[in-house]
C-alpha positions in Angstrom: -5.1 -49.7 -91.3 -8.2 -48.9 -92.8 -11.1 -47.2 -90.0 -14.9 -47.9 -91.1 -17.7 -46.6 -88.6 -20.5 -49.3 -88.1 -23.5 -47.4 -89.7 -20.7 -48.3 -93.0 -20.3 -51.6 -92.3 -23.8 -51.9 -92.5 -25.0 -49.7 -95.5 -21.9 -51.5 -97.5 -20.8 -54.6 -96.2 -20.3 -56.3 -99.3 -18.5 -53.1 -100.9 -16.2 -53.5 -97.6 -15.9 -57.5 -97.4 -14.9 -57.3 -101.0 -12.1 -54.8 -99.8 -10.9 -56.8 -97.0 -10.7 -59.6 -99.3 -8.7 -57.9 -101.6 -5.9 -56.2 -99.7 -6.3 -58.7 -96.8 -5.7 -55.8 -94.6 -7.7 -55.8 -91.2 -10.4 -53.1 -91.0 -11.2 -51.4 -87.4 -14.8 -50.7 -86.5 -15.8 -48.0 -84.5 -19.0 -46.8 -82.9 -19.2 -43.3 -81.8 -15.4 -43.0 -82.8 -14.7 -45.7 -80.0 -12.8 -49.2 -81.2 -15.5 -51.9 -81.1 -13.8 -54.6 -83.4 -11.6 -56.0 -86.1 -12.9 -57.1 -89.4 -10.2 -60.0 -91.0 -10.0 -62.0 -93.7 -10.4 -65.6 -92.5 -7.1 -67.1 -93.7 -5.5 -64.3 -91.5 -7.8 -64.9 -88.6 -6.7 -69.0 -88.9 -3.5 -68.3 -89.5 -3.1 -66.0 -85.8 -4.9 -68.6 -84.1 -2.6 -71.0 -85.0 0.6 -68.7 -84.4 -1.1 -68.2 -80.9 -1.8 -71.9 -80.3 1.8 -72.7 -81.2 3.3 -69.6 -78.8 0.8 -71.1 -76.1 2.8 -74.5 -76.4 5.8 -72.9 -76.0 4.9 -70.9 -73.0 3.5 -74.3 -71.6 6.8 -75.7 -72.0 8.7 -73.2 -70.5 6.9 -72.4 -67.6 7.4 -76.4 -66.9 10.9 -76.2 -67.5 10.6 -73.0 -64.5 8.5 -75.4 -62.3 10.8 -78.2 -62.7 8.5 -80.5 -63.8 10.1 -82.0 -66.9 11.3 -85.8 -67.6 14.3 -87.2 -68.7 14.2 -88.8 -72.1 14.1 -92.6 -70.2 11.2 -91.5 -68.3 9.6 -89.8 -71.5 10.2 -93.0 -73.0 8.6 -95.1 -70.4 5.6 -93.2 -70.1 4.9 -92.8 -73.7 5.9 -96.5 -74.2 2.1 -97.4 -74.3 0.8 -95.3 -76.7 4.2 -96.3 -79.2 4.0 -100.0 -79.3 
């Protein structure tokens, strides 16, 4: 992973973006040698959220299947009968 400190990011941000875009490989930021933040290229960045939206789902689900508080396919049926007519 490529490391860029800010006072870069700011003399060539459009030498770096072009970078980024290019190898599509995340660059870390770092101010006073600390981590501050990530630079992505967008379709990665949309891409995660939608991995983490979809592993959210699934950790919804299972954490209802823990609680108990699933239906049987009649009652999923019945209750969605409204919305499938």
């Amino acid at each position: 992973m490529k490391v860029e400190v800010v006072t870069s990011l700011k003399r060539k941000a459009t030498k770096i973006l072009a970078e980024l875009h290019d190898s599509k490989e995340p660059i870390l930021i770092t101010e006073h040698g600390i981590p501050s933040a990530y630079l992505v290229d967008v379709e990665d960045y949309e891409f995660m959220q939608n991995r983490l939206s979809i592993l959210e789902g699934i950790a919804r689900g299972e954490r209802a299947l823990i609680d108990g508080k699933t239906l049987s396919n009649k009652e999923a049926k019945d209750k969605m009968s409204k919305w499938l007519k």
